[in-house]
C-alpha positions as CSV (number, residue, x, y, z in Angstrom):
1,X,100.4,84.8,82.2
2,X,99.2,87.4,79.0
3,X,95.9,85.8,79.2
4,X,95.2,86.5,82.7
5,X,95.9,90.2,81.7
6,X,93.8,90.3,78.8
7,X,90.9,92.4,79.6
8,X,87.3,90.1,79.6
9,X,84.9,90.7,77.5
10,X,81.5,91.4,79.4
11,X,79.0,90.6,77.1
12,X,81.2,87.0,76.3
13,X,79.1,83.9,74.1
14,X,76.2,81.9,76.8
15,X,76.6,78.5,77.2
16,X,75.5,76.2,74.9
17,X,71.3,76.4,75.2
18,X,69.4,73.2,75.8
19,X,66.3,73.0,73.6
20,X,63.6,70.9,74.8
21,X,60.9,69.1,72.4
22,X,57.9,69.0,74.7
23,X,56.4,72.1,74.6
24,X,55.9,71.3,70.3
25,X,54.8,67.7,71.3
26,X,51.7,68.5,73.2
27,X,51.0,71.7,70.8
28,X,48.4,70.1,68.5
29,X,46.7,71.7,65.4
30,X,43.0,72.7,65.3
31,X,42.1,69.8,63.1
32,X,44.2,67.4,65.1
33,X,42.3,68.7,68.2
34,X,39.1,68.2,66.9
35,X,39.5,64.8,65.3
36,X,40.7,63.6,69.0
37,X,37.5,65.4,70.9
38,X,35.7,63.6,67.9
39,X,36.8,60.3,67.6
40,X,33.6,58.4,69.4
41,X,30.8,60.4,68.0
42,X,29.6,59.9,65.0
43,X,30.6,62.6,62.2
44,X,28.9,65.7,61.8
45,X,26.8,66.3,58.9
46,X,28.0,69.6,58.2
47,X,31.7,69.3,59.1
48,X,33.7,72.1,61.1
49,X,34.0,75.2,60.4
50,X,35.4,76.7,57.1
51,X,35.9,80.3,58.2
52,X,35.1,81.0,62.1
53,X,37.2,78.2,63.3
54,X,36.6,79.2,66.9
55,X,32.9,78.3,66.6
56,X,33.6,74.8,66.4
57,X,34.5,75.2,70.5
58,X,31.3,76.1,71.5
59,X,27.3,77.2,70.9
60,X,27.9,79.9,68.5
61,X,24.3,79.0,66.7
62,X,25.9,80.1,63.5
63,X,27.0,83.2,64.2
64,X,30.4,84.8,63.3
65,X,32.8,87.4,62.6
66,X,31.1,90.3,60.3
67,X,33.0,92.8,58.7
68,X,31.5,97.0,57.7
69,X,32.3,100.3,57.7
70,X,32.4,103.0,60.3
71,X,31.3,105.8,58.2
72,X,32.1,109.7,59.1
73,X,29.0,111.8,59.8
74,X,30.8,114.7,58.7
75,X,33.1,114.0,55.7
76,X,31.3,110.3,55.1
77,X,34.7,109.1,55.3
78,X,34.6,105.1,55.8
79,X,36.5,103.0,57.9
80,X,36.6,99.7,58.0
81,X,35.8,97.7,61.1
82,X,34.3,94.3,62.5
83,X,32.0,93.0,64.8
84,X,32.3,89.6,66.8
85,X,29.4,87.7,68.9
86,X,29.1,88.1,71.9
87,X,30.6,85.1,73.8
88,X,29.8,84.1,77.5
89,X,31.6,81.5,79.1
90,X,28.4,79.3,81.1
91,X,27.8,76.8,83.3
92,X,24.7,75.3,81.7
93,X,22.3,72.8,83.5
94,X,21.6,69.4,81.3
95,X,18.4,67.6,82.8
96,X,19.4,64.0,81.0
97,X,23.2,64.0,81.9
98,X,22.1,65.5,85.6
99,X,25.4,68.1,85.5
100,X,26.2,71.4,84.6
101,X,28.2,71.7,81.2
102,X,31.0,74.2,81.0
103,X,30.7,75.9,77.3
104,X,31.0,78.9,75.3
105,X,27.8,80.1,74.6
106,X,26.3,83.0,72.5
107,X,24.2,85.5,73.8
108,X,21.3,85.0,70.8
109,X,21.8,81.0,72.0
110,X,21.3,81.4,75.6
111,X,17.6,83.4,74.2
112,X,17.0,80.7,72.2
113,X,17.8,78.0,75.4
114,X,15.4,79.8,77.6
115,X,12.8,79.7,75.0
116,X,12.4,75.9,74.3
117,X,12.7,75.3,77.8
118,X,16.4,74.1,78.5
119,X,19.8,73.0,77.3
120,X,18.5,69.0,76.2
121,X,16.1,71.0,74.4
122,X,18.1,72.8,72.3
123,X,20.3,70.1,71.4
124,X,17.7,67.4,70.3
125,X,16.0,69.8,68.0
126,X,15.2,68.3,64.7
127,X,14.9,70.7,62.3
128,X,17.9,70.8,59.6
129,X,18.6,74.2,60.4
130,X,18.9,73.7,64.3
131,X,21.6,70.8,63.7
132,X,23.9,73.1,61.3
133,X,23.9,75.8,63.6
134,X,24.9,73.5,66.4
135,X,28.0,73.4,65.3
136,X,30.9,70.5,66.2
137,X,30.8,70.8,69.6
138,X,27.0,71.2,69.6
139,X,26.7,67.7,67.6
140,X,29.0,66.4,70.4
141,X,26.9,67.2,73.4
142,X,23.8,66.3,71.5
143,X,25.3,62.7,70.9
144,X,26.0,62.8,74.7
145,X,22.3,63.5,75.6
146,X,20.7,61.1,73.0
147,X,23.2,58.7,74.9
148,X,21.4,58.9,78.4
149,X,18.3,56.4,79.2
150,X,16.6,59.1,80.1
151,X,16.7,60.3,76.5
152,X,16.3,56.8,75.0
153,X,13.3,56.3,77.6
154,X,11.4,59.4,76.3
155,X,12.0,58.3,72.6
156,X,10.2,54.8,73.2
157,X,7.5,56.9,75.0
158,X,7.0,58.6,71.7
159,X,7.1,55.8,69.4
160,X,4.7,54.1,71.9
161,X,2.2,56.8,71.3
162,X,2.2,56.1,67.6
163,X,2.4,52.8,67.9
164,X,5.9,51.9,66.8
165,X,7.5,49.3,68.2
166,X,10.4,50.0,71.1
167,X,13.9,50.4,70.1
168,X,16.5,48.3,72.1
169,X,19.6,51.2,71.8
170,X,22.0,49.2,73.3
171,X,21.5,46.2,71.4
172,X,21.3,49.0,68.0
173,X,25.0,50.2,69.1
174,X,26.8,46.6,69.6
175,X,25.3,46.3,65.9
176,X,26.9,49.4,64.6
177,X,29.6,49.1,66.3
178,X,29.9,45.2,64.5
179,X,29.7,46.2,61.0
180,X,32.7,46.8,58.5
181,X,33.5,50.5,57.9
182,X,32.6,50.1,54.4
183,X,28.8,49.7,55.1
184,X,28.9,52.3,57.3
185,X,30.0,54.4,54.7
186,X,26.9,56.7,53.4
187,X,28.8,57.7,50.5
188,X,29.8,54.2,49.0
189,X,27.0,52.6,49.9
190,X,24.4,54.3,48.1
191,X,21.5,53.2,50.1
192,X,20.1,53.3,53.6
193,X,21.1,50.5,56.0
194,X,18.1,49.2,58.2
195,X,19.5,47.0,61.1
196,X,17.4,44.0,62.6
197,X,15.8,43.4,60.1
198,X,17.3,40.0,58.6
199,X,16.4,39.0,54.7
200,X,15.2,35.1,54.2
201,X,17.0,34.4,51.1
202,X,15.9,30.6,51.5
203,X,12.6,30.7,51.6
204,X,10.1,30.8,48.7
205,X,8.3,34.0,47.9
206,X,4.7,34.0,47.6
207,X,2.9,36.1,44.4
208,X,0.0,37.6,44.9
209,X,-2.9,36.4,42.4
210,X,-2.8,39.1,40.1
211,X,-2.0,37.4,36.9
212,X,-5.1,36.4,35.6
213,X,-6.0,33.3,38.4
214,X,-3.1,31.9,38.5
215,X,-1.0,32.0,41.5
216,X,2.7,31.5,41.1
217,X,5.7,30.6,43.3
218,X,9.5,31.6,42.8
219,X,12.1,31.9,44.5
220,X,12.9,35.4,43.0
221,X,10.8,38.6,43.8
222,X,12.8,39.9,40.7
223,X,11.2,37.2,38.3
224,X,7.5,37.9,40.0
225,X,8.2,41.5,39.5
226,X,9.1,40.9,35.8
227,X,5.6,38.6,34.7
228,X,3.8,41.3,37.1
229,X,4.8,44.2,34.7
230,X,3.9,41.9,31.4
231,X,1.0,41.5,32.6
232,X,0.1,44.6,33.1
233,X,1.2,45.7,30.1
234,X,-1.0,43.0,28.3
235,X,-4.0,44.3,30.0
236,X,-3.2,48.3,29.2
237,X,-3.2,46.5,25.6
238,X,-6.2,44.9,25.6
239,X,-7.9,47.7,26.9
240,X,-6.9,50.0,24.2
């Protein structure tokens, strides 16, 4: 009966709130995101981004946030200010994959697309300093375009016309894709893989008749190697 008479309190506790988990579940870091994009193309040389992590969403061509001074014509009073690229969100056209690519792209890139003559252009330039400023998503449209057969079909043009043999690309990925991680591994190997190329350990290896006449057999380039250098040695002594 007293409760019922007892003033309410209008701004009385809420309900208990529900929280809900899935919001923080599909939030993923910038690293996380990357690695994910990432995971089937082969890693960049150059890594992401240290500094202008934004750059590793788009064709930024190295370019990124400066930092300077406004300074006061009258009392030369300085002020400190930045400058950013110039971004465009673009459409771009890509010849070998026969679709136009949604990216952001810089203004000095979209110069530098027009002036080698398109977007597969760009991205199969060969000079070091084109693949760093490509950037990670840069590598990973290039990857895309060296992918195509129209790409792979130009490339065996070119070794054609310096008389190289063809490359068989598909049969060059199943191999990759069937050795152990630790080969692949650049920096535990030590040395550069070649692939189709087989080594006869069985058979015998032929010398060349350099020592004096005498043609020798072993099974060991190592040991031929070793009587090639006495021998030359001998000789530089004699001479003397």
């Amino acid at each position: 009966m007293f409760a019922s008479l007892r003033p309410q309190c209008l701004h009385a506790a809420p309900a208990a709130r529900t929280f809900t988990t899935s919001a923080s579940l599909a939030w993923k870091s910038h690293k996380n995101a990357l690695a994910e994009v990432h995971a089937d193309v082969p890693p960049y040389p150059y890594g992401p981004a240290r500094w202008f992590k934004q750059s590793d969403k788009g064709l930024y061509g190295g370019q990124r946030v400066q930092f300077g001074n406004n300074v006061s014509r009258k009392t030369e009073i300085k002020t400190r200010r930045s400058w950013y690229p110039n971004i465009k969100r673009k459409a771009l056209f890509s010849k070998a994959l026969n679709r136009r690519i949604r990216v952001r792209v810089s203004t000095r890139v979209m110069r530098t697309i027009d002036k080698v003559g398109g977007l597969d252009e760009y991205l199969l330039g060969e000079k070091s300093a084109r693949i760093k400023t490509l950037g990670m998503e840069g590598w990973r449209l290039r990857c895309m375009v060296m992918a195509t057969k129209t790409v792979q079909n130009r490339f065996n043009q070119q070794r054609r016309a310096l008389g190289l043999p063809e490359v068989d690309y598909e049969l060059l990925a199943t191999e990759l894709s069937q050795l152990p991680d630790e080969l692949l591994d650049a920096e535990m190997s030590g040395e550069p893989l070649e692939f189709g190329v087989e080594e006869d350990q069985g058979e015998d290896f032929e010398s060349v008749d350099v020592l004096g006449g005498e043609a020798a057999e072993t099974s060991r380039p190592e040991e031929f190697q070793q009587r090639v250098d006495e021998a030359l040695s001998k000789n530089m002594e004699q001479a003397r």
